[in-house]
C-alpha positions in Angstrom: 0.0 0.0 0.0 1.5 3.3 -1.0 0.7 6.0 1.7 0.4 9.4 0.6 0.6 12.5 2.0 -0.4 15.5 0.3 -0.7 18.4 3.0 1.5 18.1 6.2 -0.2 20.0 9.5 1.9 18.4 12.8 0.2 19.9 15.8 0.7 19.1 19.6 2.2 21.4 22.4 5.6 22.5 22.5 7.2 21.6 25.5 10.8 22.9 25.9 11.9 22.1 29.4 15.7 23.4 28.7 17.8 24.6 25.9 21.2 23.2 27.2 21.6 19.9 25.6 23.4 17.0 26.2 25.1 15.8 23.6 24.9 12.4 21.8 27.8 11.1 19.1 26.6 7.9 17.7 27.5 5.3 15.4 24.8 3.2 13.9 26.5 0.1 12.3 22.8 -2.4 10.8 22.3 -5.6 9.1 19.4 -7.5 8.1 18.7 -11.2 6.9 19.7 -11.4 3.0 22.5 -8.9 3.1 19.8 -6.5 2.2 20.9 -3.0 2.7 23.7 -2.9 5.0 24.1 0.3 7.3 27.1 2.2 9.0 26.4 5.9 9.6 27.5 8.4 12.1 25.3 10.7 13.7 25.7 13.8 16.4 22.7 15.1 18.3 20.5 13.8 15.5 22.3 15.3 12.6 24.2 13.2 9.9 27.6 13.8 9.6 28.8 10.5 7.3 27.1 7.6 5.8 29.1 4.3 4.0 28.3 4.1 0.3 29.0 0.2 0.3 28.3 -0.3 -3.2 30.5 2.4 -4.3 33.3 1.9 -1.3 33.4 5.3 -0.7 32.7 7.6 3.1 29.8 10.0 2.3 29.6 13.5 3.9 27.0 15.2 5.2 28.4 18.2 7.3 27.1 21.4 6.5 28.4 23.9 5.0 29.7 25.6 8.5 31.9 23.2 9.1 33.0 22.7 5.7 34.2 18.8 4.7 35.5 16.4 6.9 37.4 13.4 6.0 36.9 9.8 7.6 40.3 8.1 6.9 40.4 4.4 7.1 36.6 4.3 7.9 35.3 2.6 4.7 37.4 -1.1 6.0 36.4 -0.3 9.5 32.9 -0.5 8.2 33.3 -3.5 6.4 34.4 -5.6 9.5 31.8 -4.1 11.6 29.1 -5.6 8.6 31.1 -9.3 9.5 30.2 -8.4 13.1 26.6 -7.4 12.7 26.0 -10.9 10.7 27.6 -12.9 12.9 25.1 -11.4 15.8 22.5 -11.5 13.8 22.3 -15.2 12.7 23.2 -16.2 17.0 20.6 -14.0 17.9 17.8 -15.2 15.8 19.2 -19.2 16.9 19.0 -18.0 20.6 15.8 -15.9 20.2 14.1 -19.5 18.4 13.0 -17.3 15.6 10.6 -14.5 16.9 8.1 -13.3 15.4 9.4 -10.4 13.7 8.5 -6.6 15.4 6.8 -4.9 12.9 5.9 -1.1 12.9 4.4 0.6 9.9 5.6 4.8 9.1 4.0 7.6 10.2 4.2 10.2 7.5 4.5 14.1 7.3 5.3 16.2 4.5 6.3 20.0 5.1 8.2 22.7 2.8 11.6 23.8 3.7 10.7 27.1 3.3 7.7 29.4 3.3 6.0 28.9 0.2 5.5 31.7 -1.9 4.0 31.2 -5.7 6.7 30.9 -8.4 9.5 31.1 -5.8 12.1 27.8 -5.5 11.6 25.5 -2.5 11.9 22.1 -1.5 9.4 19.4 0.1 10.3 17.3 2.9 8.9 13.9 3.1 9.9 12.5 6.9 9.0 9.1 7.6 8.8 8.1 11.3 8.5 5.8 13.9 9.1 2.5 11.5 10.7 -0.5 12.1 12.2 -2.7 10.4 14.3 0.0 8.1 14.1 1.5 5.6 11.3 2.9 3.6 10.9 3.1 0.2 9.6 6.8 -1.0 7.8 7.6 -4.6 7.3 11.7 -5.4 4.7 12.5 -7.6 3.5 15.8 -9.0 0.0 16.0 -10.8 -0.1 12.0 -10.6 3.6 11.6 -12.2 6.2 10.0 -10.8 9.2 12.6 -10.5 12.7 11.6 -10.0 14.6 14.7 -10.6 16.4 16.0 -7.6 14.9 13.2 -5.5 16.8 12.9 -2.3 17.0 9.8 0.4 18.7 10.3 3.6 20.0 7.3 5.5 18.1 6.0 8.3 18.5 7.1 11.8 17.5 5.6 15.1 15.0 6.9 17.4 15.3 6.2 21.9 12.8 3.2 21.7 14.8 1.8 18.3 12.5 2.8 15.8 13.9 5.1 12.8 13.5 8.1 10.9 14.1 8.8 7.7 14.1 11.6 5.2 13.2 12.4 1.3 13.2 15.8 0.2 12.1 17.1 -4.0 12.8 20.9 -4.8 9.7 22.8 -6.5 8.3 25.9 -7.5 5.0 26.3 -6.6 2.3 27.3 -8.8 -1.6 27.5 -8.9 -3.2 24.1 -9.1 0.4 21.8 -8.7 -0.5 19.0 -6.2 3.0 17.2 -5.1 2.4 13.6 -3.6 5.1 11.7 -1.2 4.1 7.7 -1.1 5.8 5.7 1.2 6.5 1.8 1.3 7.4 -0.2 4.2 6.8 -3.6 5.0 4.4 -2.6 7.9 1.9 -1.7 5.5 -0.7 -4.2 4.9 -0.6 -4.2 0.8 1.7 -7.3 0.0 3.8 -5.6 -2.7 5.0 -3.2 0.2 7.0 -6.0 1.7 9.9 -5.0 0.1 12.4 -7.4 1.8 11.9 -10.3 4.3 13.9 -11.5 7.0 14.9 -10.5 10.6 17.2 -6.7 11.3 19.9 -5.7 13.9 21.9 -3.1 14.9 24.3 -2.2 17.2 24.6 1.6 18.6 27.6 3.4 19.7 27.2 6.1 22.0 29.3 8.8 22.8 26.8 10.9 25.8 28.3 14.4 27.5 27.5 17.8 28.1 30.2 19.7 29.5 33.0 20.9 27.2 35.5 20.0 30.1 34.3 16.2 29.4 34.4 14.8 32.7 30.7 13.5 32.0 31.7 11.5 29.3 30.5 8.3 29.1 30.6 5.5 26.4 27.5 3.3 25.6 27.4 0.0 23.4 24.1 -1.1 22.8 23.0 -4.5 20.6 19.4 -4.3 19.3 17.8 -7.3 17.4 14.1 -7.7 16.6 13.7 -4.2 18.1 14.4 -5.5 21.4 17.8 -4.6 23.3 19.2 -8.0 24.4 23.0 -6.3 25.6 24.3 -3.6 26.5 28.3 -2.1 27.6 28.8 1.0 29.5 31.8 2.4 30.6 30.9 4.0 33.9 30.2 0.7 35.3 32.8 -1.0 33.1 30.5 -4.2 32.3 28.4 -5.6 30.2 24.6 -6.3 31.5 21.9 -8.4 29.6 18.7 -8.1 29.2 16.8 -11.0 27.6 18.3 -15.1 28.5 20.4 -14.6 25.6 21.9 -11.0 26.1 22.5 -12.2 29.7 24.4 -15.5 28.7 26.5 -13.2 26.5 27.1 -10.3 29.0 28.1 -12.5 31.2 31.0 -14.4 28.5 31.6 -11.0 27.2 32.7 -9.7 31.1 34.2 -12.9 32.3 36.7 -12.6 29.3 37.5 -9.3 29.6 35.9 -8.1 26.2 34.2 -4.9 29.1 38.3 -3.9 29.7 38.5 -3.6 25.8 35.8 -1.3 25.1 36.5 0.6 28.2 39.6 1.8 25.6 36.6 3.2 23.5 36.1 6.3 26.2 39.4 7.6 25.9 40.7 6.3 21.9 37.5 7.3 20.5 35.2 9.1 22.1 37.5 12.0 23.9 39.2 13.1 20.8 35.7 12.8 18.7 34.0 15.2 21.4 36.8 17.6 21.6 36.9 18.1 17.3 33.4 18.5 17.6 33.2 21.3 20.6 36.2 22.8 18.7 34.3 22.7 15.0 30.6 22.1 15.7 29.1 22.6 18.7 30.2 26.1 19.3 28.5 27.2 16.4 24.8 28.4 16.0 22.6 30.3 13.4 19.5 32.8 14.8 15.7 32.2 13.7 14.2 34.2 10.6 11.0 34.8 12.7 7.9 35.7 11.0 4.8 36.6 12.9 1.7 36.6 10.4 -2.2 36.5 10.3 -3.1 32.7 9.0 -6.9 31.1 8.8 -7.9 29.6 12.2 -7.9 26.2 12.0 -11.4 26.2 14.2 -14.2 28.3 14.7 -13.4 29.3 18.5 -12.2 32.4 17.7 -12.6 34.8 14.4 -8.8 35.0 14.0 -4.9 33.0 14.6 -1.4 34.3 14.4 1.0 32.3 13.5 4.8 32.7 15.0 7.2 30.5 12.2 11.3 30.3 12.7 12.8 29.3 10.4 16.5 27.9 9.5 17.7 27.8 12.9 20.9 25.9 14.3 21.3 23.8 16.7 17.5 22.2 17.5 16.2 23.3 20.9 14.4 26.5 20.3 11.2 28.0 22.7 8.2 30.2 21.1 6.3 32.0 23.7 3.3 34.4 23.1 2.5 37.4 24.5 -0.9 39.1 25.1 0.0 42.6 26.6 3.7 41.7 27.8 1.8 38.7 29.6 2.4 34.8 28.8 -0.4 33.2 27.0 -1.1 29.5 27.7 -4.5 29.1 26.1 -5.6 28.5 22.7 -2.0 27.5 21.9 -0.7 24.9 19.7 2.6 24.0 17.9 4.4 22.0 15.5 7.1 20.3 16.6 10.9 20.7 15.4 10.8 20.0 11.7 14.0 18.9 10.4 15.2 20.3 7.5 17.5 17.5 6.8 20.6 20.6 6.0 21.4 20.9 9.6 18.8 23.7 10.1 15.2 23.5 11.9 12.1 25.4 11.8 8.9 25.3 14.0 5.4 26.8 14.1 3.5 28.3 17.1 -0.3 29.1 16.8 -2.4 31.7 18.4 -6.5 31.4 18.3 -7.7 34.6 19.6 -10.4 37.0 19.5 -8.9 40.7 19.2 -9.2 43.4 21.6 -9.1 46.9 20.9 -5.4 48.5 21.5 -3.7 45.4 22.5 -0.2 44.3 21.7 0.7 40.7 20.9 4.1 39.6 20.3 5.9 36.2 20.0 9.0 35.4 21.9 11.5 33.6 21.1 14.5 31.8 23.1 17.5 30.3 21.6 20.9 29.4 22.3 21.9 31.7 19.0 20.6 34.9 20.9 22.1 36.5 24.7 18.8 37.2 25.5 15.0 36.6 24.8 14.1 38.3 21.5 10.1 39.9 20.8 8.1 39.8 17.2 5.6 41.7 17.8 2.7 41.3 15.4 1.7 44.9 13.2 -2.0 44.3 12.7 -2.2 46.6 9.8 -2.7 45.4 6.5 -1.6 42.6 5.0 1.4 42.3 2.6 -1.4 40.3 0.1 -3.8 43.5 0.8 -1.3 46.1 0.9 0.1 44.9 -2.5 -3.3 45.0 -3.8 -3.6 48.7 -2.7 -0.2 49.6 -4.1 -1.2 48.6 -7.3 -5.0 49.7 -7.2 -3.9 53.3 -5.9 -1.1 53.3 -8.6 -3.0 52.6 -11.5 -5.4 55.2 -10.3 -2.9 58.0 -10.0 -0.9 56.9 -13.3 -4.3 57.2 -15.4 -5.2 60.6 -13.6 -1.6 62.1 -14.6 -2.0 60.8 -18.1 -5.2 62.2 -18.8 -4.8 65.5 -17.1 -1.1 65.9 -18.7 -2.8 65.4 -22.0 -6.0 67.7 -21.6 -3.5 70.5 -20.4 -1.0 69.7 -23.2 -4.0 70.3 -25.2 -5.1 73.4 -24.3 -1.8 74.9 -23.9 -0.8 74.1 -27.4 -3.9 76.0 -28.9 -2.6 78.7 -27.1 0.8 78.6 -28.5 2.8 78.0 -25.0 4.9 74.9 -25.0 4.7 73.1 -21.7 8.1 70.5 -20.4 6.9 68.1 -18.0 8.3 65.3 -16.1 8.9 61.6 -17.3 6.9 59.2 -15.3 10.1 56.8 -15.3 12.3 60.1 -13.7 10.1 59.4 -10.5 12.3 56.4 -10.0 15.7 58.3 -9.3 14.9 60.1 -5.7 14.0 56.7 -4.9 17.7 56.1 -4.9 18.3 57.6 -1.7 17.7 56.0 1.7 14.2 55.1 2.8 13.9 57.5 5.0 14.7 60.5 3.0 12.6 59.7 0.2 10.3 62.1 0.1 11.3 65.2 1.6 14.2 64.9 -0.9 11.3 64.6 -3.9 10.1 67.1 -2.6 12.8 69.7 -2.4 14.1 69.1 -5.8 10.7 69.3 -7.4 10.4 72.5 -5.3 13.7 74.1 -6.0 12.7 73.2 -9.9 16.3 71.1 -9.9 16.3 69.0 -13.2 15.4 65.2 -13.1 16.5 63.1 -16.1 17.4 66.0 -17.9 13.9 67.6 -18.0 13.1 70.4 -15.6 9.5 71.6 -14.6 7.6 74.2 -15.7 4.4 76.1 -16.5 1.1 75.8 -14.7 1.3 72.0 -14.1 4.4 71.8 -12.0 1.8 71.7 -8.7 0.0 69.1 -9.9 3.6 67.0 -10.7 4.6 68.1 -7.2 1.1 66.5 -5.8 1.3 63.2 -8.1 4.9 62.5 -7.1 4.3 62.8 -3.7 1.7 60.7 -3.5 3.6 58.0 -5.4 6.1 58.5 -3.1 4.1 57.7 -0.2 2.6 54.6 -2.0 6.1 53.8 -1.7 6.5 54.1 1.3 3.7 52.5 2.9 4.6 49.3 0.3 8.1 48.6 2.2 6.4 49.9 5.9 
């Protein structure tokens, strides 16, 4: 069964308890009966920094472009022998486990754009798949009902805490006025029997790198072993053992301790997790990107209240971002909802906050916003005057109305004055455009004392009994202007 998803709306509540994060290096090394798609990636704090391309041989980056490139020297063979490990896990496990039945957990879908969509402006959709197990997914784009492949991304898939995964497809577009774009997803969790896609039993092992402090003396190495979505072992290094947790993991913790396999991962802590955490404060973690914050009048999604604000941020870095609103500098709790942190799969993040509310006369409301980018809290507060989609539509209403006015009347007074023998210079609509040069906020009075002062404009200079009138239409365009770029 292919599952579609045509419009993406994820609500719930935020709920960020804390900004400062603890940090989590991992290395996902996966293998499933068949030799079907074999995994070894490297993660930190969610983010993909390298994949192995086992097909071509070859270490695949994915750091972004604040970081610049990183190599992974020697990692390619590493990989391979971690694959030999996997299998051999794999095939005791499903022995010791008698052949389960095989955990089973179909995706749950979103699509969202990367960036707010405008009409006839490039973007890209982002089809996240979530909460599957066994991995991966397969994903199909179409746009009016055909298949597109162009620019057709698929990210690696990454584990979630309770060993489900995540995983990514994203399709640049250009919107435009009856385009419907359609993300279908296959995974063997799906009842239709051509989604099974691959049979057979999957396990991975995780290695974790967990700390918080730059100084490191939290650091702690985990080394977890996952099969059938169930984890049977696991090492960590502050208690310097291995502990089981099924009969099998426990029979093999046990061997693993007694023979002193826990002394030889201890070396993990200190030959690779140290030196990985200490590149990363030093290249990555230090590093953040501030919110694009938009606060904007969007339909209510009920009929509570007449109207709903909507607070978006947009390419921010790292994840771990709060969205507060304001109703006269106070907190507002109710008729609140949120989108949770959509992953741009570049690095970046945005989120949506929503406010139903009916409006009061002379109140303020403002979102705030808290991120480790910024030293202190920042406020958007929302300008309830028009619209950018009405204000446009008066700009160019108003426009056409004062272009048509000066046309006629320049042509009746031409007229008149030519029967009379005067000859009348007046001013080139497109001469309007040079004062507009100058800084925003000098616009006008510096239309206004040239025009006065009779200084030329495009090599034409006012005169006769129509200068007034010029004077009056370009002021007024001027202040069209104005009010366009308020």
């Amino acid at each position: 069964m292919r599952f579609s998803v045509f419009v993406a709306l994820l609500l719930g509540v935020l709920n960020v308890s804390s900004l400062v994060q603890a940090h989590v290096d991992i290395n996902v090394v996966a293998c499933q009966t068949g030799d079907v798609d074999p995994e070894d990636e490297k993660g930190l704090d969610g983010d993909e920094l390298f994949y192995i391309d086992f097909a071509k041989g070859e270490v695949v980056s994915r750091t972004p472009e604040f970081i610049g490139q990183w190599g992974a020297p020697g990692w390619v063979d590493q990989a391979r022998t971690h694959q030999q490990v996997c299998k051999n896990n794999l095939d005791v496990a499903v022995k010791a486990e008698n052949s389960p039945t095989e955990e089973i957990d179909p995706p749950e879908v979103t699509v969202y754009p990367r960036n707010k969509v405008l009409p006839g402006r490039s973007n890209i959709l982002i089809c996240f798949a979530n909460n599957f197990f066994p991995a991966p997914v397969k994903v199909r784009w179409t746009k009016n009902d055909v298949e597109v492949t162009e620019g057709v991304t698929l990210s690696r898939y990454y584990p979630n805490k309770d060993f489900t995964f995540t995983q990514y497809s994203t399709i640049p577009f250009t919107p435009q006025e009856g385009d419907v774009y359609s993300c279908s997803v296959e995974h063997k969790g799906l009842p239709e029997p051509y989604t099974r896609l691959w049979d057979g039993y999957f396990h991975h092992m995780q290695n974790e790198c967990r700390y918080s402090s730059e100084d490191l003396t939290d650091l702690e190495f985990i080394s977890r072993y996952i099969f059938n979505k169930v984890e049977y072992a696991r090492y960590n290094s502050t208690s310097n053992k291995f502990t089981g947790y099924t009969e099998h993991g426990v029979k093999n913790a046990d061997r693993a301790n007694r023979e002193g396999e826990n002394a030889q991962q201890h070396t993990n802590l200190d030959g690779y997790c140290r030196p990985n955490a200490q590149r990363y404060f030093k290249n990555i973690l230090w590093h953040t990107v501030e919110p694009s914050v938009e606060v904007s009048s969007v339909k209510p999604f009920s009929q509570r209240h007449p109207m709903m604000l909507a607070c978006s941020a947009y390419d921010f870095y790292p994840a771990g971002i709060k969205l507060t609103w304001l109703r006269d500098g106070k907190e507002v709790k109710t008729d609140v909802t949120s989108t949770e942190e959509l992953y741009d799969v570049d690095w970046y993040h945005q989120i949506h906050s929503y406010l139903e509310f009916t409006p009061k006369s002379g109140e303020t409301i403002a979102c705030k916003v808290e991120h480790s980018s910024l030293s202190e809290a920042k406020i958007y507060p929302w300008d309830p005057s028009v619209s950018a989609g009405d204000r446009n539509k008066v700009i160019i209403g108003a426009s056409g109305l004062v272009l048509g006015l000066i046309l006629s009347l320049a042509g009746l007074i031409y007229y008149k004055k030519k029967s009379t023998g005067e000859v009348l210079n007046y001013l080139p609509l497109h001469c309007v455009i040079l004062p507009w040069e100058n800084p925003r906020t000098n616009k006008l009075n510096s239309v206004i004392s040239q025009l006065s002062s009779g200084e030329q404009l495009c090599g034409t200079q006012l005169r006769g009994p129509t200068s007034s009138f010029m004077i009056l239409a370009v002021i007024f365009l001027t202040f069209i202007f104005n009010f366009k770029h308020r």
